[in-house]
C-alpha positions as CSV (number, residue, x, y, z in Angstrom):
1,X,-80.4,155.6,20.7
2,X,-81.0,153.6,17.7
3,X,-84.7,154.5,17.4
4,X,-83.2,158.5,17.6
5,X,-81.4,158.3,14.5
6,X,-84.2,157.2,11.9
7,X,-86.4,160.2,13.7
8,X,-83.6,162.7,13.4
9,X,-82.8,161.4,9.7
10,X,-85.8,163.6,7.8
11,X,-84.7,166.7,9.4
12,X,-81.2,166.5,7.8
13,X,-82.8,166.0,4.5
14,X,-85.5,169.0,4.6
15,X,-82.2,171.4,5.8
16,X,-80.1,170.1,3.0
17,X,-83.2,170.6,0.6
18,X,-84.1,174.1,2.0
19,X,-80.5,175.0,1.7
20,X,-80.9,173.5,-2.1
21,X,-83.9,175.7,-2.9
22,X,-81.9,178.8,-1.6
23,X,-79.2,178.4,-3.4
24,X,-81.4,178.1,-6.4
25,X,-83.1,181.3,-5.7
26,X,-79.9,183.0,-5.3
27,X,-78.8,182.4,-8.4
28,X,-81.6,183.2,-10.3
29,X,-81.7,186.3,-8.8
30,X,-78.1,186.7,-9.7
31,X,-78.7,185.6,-13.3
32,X,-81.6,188.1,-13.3
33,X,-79.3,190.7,-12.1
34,X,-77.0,189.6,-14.8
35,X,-79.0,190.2,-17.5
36,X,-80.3,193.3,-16.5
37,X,-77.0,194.4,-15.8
38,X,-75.9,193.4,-19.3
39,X,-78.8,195.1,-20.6
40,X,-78.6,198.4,-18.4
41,X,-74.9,198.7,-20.2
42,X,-76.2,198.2,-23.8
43,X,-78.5,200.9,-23.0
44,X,-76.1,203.1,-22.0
45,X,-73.5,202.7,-25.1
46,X,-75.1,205.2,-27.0
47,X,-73.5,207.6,-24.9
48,X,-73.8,211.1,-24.0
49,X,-76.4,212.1,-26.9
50,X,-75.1,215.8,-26.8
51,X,-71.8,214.5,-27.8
52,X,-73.0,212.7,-31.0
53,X,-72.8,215.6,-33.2
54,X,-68.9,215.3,-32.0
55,X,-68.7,211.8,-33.3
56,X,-69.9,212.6,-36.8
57,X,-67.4,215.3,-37.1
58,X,-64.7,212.8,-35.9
59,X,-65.6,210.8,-38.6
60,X,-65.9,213.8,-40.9
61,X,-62.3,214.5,-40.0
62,X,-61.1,210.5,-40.2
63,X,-59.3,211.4,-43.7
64,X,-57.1,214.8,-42.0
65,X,-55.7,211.8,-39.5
66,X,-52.3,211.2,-40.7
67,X,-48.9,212.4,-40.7
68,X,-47.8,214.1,-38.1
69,X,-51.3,213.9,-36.2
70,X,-51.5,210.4,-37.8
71,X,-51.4,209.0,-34.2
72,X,-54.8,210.5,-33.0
73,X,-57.7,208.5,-32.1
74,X,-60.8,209.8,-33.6
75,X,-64.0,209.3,-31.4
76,X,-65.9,206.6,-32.6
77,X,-68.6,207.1,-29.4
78,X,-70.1,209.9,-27.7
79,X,-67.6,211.1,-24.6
80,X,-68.4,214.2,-22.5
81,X,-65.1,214.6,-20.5
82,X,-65.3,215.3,-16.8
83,X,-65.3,218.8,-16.1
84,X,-61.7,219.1,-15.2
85,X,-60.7,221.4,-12.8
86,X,-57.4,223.5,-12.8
87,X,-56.6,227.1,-11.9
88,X,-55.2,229.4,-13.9
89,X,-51.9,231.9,-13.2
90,X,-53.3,234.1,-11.0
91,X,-54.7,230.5,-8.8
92,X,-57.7,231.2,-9.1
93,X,-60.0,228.0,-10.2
94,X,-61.1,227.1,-13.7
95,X,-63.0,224.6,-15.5
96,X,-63.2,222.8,-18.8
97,X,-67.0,223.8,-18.7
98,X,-65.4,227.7,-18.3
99,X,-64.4,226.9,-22.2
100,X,-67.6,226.0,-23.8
101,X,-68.4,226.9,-27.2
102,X,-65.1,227.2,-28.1
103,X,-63.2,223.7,-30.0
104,X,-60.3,223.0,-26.9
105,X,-57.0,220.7,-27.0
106,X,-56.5,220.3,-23.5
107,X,-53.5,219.1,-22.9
108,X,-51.6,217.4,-19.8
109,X,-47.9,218.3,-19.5
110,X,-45.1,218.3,-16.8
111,X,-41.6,219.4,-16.4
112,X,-40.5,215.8,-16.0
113,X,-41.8,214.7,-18.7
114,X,-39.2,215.0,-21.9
115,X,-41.8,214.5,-24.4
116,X,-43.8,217.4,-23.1
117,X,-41.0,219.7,-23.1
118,X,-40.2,218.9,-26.8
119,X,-43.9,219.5,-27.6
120,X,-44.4,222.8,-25.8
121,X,-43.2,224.9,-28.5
122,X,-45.4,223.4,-31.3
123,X,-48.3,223.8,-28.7
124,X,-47.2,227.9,-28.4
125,X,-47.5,227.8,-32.1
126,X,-50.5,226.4,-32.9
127,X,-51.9,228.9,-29.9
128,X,-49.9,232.0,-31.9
129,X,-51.8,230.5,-35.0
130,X,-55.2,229.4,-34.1
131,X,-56.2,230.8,-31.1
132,X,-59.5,232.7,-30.6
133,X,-63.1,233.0,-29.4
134,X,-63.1,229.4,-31.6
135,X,-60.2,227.9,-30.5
136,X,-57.9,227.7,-27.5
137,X,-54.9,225.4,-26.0
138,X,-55.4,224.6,-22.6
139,X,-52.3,223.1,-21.5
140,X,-52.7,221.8,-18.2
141,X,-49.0,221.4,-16.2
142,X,-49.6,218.8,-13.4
143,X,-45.8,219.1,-11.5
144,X,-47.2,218.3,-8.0
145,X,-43.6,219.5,-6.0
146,X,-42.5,222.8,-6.9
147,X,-44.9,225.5,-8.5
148,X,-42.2,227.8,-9.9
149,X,-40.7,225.0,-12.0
150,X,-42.5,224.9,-14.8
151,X,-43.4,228.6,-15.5
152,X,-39.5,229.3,-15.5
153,X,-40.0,226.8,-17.8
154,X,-42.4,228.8,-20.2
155,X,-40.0,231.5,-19.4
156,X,-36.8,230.1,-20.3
157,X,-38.3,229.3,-23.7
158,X,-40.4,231.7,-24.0
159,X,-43.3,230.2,-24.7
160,X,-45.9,233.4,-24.1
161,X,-48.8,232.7,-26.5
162,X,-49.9,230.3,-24.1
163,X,-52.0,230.9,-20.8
164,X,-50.5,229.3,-17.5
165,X,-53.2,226.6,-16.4
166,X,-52.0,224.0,-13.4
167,X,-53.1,221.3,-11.5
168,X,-50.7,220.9,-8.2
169,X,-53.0,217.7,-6.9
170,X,-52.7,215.9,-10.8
171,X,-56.5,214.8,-10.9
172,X,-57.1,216.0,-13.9
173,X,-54.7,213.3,-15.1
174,X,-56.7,210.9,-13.0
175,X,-60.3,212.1,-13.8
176,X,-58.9,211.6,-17.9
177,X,-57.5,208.5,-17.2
178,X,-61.1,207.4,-15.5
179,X,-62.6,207.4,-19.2
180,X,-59.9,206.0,-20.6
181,X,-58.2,209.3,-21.7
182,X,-55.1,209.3,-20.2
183,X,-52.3,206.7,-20.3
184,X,-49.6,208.3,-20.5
185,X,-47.8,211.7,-20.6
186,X,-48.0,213.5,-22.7
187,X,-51.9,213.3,-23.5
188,X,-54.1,215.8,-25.6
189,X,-57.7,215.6,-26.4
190,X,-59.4,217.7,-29.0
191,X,-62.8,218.8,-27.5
192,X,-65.7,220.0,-29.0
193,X,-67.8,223.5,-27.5
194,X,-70.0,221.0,-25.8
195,X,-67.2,219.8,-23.8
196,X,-67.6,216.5,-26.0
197,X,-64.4,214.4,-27.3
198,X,-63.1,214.8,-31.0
199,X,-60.0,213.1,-30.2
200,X,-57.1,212.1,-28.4
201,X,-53.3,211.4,-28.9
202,X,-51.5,209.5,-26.0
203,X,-48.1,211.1,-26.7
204,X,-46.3,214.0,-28.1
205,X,-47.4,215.6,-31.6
206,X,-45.9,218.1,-34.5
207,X,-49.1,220.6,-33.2
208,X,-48.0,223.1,-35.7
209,X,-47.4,221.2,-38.2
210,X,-49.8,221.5,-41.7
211,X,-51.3,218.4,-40.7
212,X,-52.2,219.2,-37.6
213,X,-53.4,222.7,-38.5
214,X,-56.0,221.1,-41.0
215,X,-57.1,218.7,-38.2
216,X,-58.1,221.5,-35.7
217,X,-59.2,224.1,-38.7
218,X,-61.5,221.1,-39.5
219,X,-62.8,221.0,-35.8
220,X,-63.6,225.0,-35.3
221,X,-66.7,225.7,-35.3
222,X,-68.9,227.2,-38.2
């Protein structure tokens, strides 16, 4: 017995080292992977490069940011939004990519939502105003329980300049909210033809408003 232990004694020691040496390895590999991980991310903040063209207009339009529209975000990287999928009154599907070439405001609304209600009307507007084969509202009503509610809505205050888009499921609120463009209700982001963010309000805005008008004349384009 005592003669066992001294014989059994270097066999601990080369499992502890071996276990030593692994662990080493492992975390060079995970330092490696850390790095290039780190790396693989600063490559990939330039963005979208189609949507750069949107970013220098952003920045074109920086000094059109302010009073009633003072509370949009201009894009300070390139964005291409998901291509959110809705239908339109008849049901049948749509998608943002259904709108290119032509500057969009999409914008999420519901019937619950008292902020989107009071908006609604300064979003009719600025459709009665500005809409064209350049520009379109896309306002996007995401009431999940009863389908009726919110066109009696548009009825009730006749709002008819503009077109009845829907998402029953709301993952076009979640698919915006996956890049960071949706916290809250209502939201609205000015897109480009290329499907590329302008900018985005978290919130209701005065759409109709002469500030606002000179923010979206500013993001038709030429």
């Amino acid at each position: 017995m005592t003669e066992s232990q001294p014989n059994s004694a270097p066999p601990r020691r080369a499992g502890r080292l071996t276990i030593l040496l692994a662990t080493i390895a492992v975390l060079v590999v995970a330092g490696a992977a850390g790095i290039y991980g780190i790396g693989g991310l600063q490559r990939n903040a330039g963005g979208d490069p189609v949507c750069r063209p949107a970013v220098a207009l952003a920045q074109q339009l920086k000094p059109l940011v302010r009073g009633e529209v003072a509370a949009v975000t201009m894009a300070s990287s390139p964005l291409r939004l998901p291509d959110l999928a809705f239908t339109d009154s008849a049901g049948d599907p749509k998608r943002l990519s259904d709108f290119r070439g032509r500057t969009v405001l999409v914008n999420l609304w519901a019937t619950w939502c008292v902020p989107c209600r009071k908006e609604m009307p300064a979003l009719d507007n600025l459709q009665a105003q500005l809409g064209s084969d350049r520009f379109e509202v896309v306002a996007i009503n995401i009431d999940t329980r009863d389908p009726a509610k919110p066109k009696k809505f548009l009825d009730e205050e006749k709002l008819t300049r503009l077109s009845y888009f829907a998402d029953a499921t709301a993952k076009v609120f979640q698919d915006l909210k996956s890049v960071g463009r949706a916290l809250g209700m209502p939201t609205s982001v000015l897109v480009d033809g290329n499907g590329c963010e302008i900018g985005t309000i978290a919130g209701p805005a005065e759409w109709d408003s002469a500030d606002a008008l000179a923010l979206v004349k500013g993001a038709l384009p030429k």
